[in-house]
C-alpha positions as CSV (number, residue, x, y, z in Angstrom):
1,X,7.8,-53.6,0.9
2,X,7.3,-54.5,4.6
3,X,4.7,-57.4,5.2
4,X,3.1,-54.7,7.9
5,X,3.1,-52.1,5.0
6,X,1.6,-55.1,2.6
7,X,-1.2,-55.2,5.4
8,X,-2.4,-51.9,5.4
9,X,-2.5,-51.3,1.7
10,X,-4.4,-55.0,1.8
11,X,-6.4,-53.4,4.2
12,X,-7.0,-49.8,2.0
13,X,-8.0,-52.2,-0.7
14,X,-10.9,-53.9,1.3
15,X,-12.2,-50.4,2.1
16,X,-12.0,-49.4,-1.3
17,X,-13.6,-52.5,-2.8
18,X,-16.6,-52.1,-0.4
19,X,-17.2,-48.3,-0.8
20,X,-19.8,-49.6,-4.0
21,X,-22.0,-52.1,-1.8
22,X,-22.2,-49.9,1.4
23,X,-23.3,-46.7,-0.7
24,X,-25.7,-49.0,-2.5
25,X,-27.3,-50.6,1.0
26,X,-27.8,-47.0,2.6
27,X,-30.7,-46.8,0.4
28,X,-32.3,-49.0,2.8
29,X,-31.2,-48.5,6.1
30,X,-30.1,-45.8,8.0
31,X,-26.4,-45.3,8.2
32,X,-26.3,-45.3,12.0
33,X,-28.4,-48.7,12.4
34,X,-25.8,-49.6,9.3
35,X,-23.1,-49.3,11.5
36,X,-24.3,-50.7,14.3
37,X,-25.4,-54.3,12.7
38,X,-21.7,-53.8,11.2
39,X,-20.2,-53.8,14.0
40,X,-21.5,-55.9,16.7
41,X,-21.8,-58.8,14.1
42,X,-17.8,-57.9,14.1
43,X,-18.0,-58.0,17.6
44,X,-19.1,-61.0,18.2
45,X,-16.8,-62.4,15.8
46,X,-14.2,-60.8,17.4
47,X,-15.1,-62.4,20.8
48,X,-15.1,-65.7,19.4
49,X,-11.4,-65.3,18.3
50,X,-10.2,-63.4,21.4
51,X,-11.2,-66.6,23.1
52,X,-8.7,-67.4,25.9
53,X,-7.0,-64.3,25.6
54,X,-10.3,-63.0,27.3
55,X,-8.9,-63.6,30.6
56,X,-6.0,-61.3,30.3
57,X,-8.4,-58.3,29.6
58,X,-7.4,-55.7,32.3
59,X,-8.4,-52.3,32.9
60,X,-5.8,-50.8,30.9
61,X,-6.8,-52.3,28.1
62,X,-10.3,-51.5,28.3
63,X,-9.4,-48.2,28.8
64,X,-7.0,-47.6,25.8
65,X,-9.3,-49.9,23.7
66,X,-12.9,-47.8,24.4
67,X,-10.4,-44.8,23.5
68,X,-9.6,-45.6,20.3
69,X,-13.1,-46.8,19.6
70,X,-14.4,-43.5,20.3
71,X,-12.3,-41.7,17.8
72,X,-13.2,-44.1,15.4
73,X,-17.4,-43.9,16.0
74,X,-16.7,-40.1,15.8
75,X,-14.8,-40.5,12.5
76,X,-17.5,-42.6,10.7
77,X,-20.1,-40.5,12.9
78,X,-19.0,-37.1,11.6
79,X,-18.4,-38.3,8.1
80,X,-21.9,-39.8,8.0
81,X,-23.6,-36.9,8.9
82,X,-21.7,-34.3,6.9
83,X,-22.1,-36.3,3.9
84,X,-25.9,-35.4,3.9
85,X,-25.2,-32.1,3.8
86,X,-22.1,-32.0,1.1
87,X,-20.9,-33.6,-1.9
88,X,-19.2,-37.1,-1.8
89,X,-16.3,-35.6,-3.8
90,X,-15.6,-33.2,-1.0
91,X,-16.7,-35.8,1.6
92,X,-13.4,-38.0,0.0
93,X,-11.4,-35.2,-0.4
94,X,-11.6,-33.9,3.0
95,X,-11.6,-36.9,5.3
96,X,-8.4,-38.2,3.0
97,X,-7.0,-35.1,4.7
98,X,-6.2,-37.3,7.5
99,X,-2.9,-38.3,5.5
100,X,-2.3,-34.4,5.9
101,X,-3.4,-34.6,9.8
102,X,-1.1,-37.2,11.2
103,X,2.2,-35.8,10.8
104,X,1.7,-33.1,13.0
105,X,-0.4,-35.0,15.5
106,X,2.4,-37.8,15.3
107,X,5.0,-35.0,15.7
108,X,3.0,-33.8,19.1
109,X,1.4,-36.3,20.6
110,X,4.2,-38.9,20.1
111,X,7.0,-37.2,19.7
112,X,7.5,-38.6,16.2
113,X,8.4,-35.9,14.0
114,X,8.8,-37.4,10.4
115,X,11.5,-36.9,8.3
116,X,11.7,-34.7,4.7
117,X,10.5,-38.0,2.7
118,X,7.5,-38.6,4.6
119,X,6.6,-34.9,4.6
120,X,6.8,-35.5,0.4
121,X,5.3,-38.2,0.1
122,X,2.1,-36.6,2.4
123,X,2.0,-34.0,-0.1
124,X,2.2,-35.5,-3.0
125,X,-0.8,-37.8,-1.5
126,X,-2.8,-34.7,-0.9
127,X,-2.7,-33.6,-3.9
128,X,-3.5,-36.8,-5.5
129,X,-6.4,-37.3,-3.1
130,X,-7.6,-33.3,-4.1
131,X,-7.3,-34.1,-7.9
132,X,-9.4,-37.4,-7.3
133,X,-12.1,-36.6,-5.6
134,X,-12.8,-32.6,-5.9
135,X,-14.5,-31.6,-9.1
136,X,-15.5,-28.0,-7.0
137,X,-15.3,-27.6,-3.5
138,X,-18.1,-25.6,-2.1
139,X,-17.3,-25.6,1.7
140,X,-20.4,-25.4,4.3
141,X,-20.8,-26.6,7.8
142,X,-21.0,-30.2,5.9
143,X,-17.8,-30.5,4.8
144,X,-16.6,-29.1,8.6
145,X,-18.2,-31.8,9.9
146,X,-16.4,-33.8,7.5
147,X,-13.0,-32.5,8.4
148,X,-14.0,-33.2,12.1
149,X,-14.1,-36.6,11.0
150,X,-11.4,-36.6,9.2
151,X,-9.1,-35.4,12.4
152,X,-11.2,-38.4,14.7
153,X,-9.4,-40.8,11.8
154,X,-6.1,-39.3,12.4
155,X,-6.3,-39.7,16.0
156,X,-7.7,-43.0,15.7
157,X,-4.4,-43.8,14.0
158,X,-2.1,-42.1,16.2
159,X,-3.9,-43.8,19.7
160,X,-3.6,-47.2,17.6
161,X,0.3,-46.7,16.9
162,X,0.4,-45.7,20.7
163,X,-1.1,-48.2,22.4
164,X,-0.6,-51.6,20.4
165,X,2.6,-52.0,20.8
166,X,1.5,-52.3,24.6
167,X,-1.7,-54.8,24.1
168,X,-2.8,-57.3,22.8
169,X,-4.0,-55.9,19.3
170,X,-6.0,-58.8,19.1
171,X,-8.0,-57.4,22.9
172,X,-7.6,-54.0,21.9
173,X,-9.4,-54.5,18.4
174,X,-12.1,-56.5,20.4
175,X,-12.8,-53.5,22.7
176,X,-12.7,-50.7,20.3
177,X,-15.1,-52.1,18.0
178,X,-17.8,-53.0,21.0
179,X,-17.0,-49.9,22.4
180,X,-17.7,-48.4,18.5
181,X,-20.4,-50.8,18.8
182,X,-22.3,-49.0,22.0
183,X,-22.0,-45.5,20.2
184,X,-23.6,-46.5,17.3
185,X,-26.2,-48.2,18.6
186,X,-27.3,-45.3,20.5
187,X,-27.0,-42.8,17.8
188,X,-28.7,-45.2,15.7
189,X,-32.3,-45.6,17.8
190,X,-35.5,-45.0,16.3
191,X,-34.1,-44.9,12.5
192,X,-35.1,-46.6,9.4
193,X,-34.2,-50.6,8.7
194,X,-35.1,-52.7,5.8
195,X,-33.5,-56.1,5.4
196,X,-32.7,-57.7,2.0
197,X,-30.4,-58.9,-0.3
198,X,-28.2,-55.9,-0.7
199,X,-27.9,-55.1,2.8
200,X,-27.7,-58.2,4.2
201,X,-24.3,-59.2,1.5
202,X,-22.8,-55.8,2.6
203,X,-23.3,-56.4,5.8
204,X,-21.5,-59.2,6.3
205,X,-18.7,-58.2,4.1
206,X,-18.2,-55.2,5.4
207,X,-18.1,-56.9,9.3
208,X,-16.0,-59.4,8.5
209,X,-13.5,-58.7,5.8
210,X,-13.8,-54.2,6.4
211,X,-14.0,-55.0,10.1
212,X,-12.7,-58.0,11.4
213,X,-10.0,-58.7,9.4
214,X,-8.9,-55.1,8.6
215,X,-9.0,-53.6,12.2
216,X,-7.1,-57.0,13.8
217,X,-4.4,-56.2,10.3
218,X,-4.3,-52.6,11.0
219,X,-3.8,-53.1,14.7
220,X,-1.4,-55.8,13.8
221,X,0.6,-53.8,11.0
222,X,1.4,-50.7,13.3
223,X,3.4,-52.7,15.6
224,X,5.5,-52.2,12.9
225,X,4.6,-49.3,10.6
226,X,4.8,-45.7,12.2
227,X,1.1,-43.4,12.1
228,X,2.7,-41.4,9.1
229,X,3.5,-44.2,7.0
230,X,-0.1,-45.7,8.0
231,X,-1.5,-42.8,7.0
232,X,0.0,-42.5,3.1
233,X,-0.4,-45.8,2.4
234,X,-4.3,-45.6,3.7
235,X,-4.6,-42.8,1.3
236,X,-4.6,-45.3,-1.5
237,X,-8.2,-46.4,-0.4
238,X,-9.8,-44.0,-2.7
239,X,-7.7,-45.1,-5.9
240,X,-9.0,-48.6,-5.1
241,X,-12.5,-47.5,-4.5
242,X,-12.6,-45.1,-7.8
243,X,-10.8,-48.2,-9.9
244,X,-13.7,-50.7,-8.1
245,X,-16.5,-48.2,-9.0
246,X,-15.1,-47.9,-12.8
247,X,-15.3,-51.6,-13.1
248,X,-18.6,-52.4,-10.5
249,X,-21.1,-49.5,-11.7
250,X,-19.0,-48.0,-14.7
251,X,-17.9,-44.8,-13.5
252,X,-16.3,-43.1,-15.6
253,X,-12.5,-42.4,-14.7
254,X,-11.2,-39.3,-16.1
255,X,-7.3,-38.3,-16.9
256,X,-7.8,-35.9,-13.9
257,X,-8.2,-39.1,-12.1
258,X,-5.9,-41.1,-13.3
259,X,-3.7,-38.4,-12.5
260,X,-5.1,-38.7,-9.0
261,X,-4.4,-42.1,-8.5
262,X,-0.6,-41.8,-9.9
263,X,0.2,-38.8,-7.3
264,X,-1.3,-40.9,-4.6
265,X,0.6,-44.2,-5.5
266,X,3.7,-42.0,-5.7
267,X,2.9,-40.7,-2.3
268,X,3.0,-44.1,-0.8
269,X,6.2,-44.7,-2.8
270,X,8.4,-42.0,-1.6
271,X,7.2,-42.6,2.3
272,X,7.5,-46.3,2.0
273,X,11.5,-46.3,0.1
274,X,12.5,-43.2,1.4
275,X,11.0,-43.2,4.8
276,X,13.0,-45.2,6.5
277,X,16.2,-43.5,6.0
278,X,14.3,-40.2,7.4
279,X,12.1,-41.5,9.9
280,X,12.9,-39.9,13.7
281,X,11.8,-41.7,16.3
């Protein structure tokens, strides 16, 4: 495996690991106002790293860079707010559909189509991800606004393969999460905020090691990694946030899921040995 490959499924872990905390702190805040003490603490951090590399901040890179932050408020944004309205088992389901998403976007927007592999492994990740998360899927307008957020995280992928290889991914994860930043804090004015233990711990592990870290790895890692491949590895978050639930809050993990989680890993698999030998660029 690739170290930029090692990245992202370092990354998919984090995610999954602090799916447990951030469902248990939304109790007591709002999930807008959650996102927006997320991510300015993460911008700030971010800031202080940037450091020198401040002075080469241009235009283009604060056009590319608010971009890509918009698709990924609107991801979380969408994804937020559908979840109130539909089950968290189709709220997984649905916005791991982005693993489905990127292929074709890849294929049109960057003229990337991906080779048979890739297309196998995508499926069997899909399948994985439906066998997972989806006890019974009762679609409403919930769980389209879920799937709108699932196509934001696609995009938010593809821009990121597109433009890092051009930036600084260190600038250009700086100005996506302020721009992320911005959005949320506007979206989030006037709700509901109570500060204490729990929320204060997933706070800051969620801005610095679900933020900071994982954005500047992400951004780092598809220098490297095409969208596609991104995308089926990322899929793996839910098998690491399903294993982290079993052993945090002892949910129970069924043979349907383990089943889940063996598709998904065999997704990765097949895109990450095979997808280099089929990969069109």
């Amino acid at each position: 495996m690739k170290l930029s490959d090692a990245g992202l499924l370092a990354v998919a872990f984090v995610w999954g690991l602090t799916f447990v905390m951030v469902k248990e702190s939304l109790l007591f805040v709002s999930p807008f106002r959650f996102l927006f003490y997320r991510f300015a603490l993460s911008f700030l951090m971010l800031v202080g790293i940037s450091g020198k590399r401040l002075r080469h901040l241009d235009r283009s890179v604060l056009v590319h860079g608010a971009l890509i932050g918009v698709f990924l408020f609107l991801g979380y944004g969408f994804q937020t707010v559908g979840l109130q309205y539909t089950t968290p088992a189709n709220t997984g389901f649905i916005t791991g559909l982005s693993v489905v998403i990127v292929p074709f976007l890849a294929a049109g927007l960057l003229k990337m189509p991906p080779g048979k592999s890739v297309f196998l492994g995508v499926g069997c990740a899909a399948a994985g991800l439906f066998l997972l998360s989806v006890e019974k899927m009762e679609v409403n307008h919930g769980d389209v606004l879920v799937l709108l957020g699932a196509f934001a995280f696609a995009m938010h992928l593809i821009l990121v393969g597109k433009y890092v290889r051009s930036h600084d991914p260190v600038l250009l994860t700086t100005i996506q999460i302020g721009m992320v930043t911005l959005l949320s804090f506007a979206a989030g004015s006037g709700q509901y905020w109570s500060v204490n233990n729990i929320v204060v711990r997933a706070l800051l592990i969620t801005s610095i090691f679900a933020t900071v870290m994982a954005f500047l790895v992400q951004n780092l890692a598809q220098r490297h990694t095409p969208p596609t491949r991104t995308a089926v590895i990322f899929a793996t978050e839910p098998v690491f946030a399903a294993v982290c639930s079993y052993i945090l809050v002892g949910e129970t993990f069924t043979v349907r899921k383990v089943a889940g989680c063996l598709l998904i890993l065999t997704g990765m698999l097949i895109a990450e040995l095979m997808g280099d030998k089929n990969m069109k660029s």
